[in-house]
N, C-alpha and C positions, 0 to 999 in steps of 0.2 A: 722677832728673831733678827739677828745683825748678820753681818756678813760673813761669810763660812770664810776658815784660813786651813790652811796646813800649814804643818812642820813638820822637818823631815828630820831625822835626828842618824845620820849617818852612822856614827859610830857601831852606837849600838841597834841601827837596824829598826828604827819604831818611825811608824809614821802616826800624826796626831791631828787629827781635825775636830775643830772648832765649830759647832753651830750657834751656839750661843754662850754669852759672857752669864758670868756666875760660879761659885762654888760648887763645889764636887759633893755632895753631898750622898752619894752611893753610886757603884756601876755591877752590871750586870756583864757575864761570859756569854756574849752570844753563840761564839764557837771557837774553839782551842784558839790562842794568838790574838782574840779578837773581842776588845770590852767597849761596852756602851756608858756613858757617863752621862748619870743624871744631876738631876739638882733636888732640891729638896721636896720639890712637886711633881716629884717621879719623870720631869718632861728630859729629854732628851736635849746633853748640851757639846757631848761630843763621842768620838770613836777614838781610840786606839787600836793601831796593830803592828802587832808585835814581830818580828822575819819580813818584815814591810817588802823586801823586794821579791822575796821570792813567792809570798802570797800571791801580789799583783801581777808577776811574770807566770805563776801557774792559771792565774784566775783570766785575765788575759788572752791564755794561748786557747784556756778551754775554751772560752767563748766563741773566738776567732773559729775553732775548729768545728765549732757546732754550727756555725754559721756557714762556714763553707760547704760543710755537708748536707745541711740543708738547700743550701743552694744551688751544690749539685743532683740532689732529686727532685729540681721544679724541672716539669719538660717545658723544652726549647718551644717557644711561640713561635 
């Protein structure tokens, strides 16, 4: 596997990461906004997603939020 890259494709709001070099040879919808791009040996050579920032900004806060809250139910040592 080579070096993973993005691109961020402002315009139109996609971001594209690269796991490996090769032809597109199928992709899969893993979930609305969001394909997986294979090569011809079904292996995984990249992601698209598509509303790039506001995925990452919701995907982001969720976590953030889950984490705090979890953090605020450990009792103080």
């Amino acid at each position: 596997m080579s070096k993973t890259r993005m691109r961020y494709f402002q315009h139109e709001d996609i971001l594209h990461i690269t796991v490996a070099r090769g032809p597109e040879a199928a992709s899969v919808e893993l979930e609305p906004n969001i394909t997986a791009e294979l090569n011809d040996k079904g292996e995984l050579i990249g992601l698209e997603i598509l509303n790039a920032s506001k995925y990452l900004r919701d995907s982001l806060l969720e976590s953030a939020q889950a984490k705090m809250l979890h953090l605020s139910t450990v009792p103080a040592r």
